[in-house]
N, C-alpha and C positions, 0 to 999 in steps of 0.2 A: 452192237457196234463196238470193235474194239478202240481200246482208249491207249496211244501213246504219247510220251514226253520225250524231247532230248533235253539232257543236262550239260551242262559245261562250266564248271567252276570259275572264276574270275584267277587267271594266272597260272593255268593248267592248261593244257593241252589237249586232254581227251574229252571226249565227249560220251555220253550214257544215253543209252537207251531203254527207258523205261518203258515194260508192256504191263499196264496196270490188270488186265486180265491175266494172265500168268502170274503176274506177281514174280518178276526175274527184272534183274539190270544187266545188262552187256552193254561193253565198247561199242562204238558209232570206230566202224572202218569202211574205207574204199570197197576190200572186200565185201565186210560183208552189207553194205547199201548198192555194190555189183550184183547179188544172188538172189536183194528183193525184189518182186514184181510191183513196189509201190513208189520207190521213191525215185526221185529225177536224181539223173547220172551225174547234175553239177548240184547237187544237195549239200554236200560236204563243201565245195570252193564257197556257196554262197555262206554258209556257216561261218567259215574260218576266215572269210572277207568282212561281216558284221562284226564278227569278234575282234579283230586288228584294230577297226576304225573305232571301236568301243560302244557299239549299237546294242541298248540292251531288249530282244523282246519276251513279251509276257504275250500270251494269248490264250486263254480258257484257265487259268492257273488262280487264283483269289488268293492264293498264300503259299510261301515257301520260304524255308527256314531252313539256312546253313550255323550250322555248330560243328567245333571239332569234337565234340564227345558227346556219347547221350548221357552220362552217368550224371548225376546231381543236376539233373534239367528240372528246373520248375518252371510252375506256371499259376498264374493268378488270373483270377476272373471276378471283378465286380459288378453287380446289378444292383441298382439305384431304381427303386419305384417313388417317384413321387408323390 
């Protein structure tokens, strides 16, 4: 089954479309949610209607991490056995 995400950053305007099988990201347009056979034709107004009002959802997602750079990112991991 394939696996996608839409993205939309908080105070941007576009939106992504993540196909984690491909492994690609494209633009979320009119056009092109026109040319898919999946998605409902007001997919985009309900989108850009939750994002105005400030509605944020998460649904299948466990984690997601915005950074403006990947460069000197770290990460720490503790485990404590009692």
């Amino acid at each position: 089954m394939a696996k996608y995400f839409i993205i939309g950053e908080t105070g941007e305007k576009e939106l992504w479309l993540v196909d984690i099988d491909s492994r690609t990201v494209t633009p979320v347009t009119e056009a092109s949610l026109k040319s898919s056979t999946g998605a409902d034709s007001n997919l985009l107004q309900e989108i850009n209607r939750a994002r105005t009002t400030g509605t944020t959802t998460v649904k299948g997602i466990n984690i997601a991490i915005a950074a403006g750079t990947r460069t000197g990112a770290k990460a720490q991991s503790y485990v404590v056995d009692d």
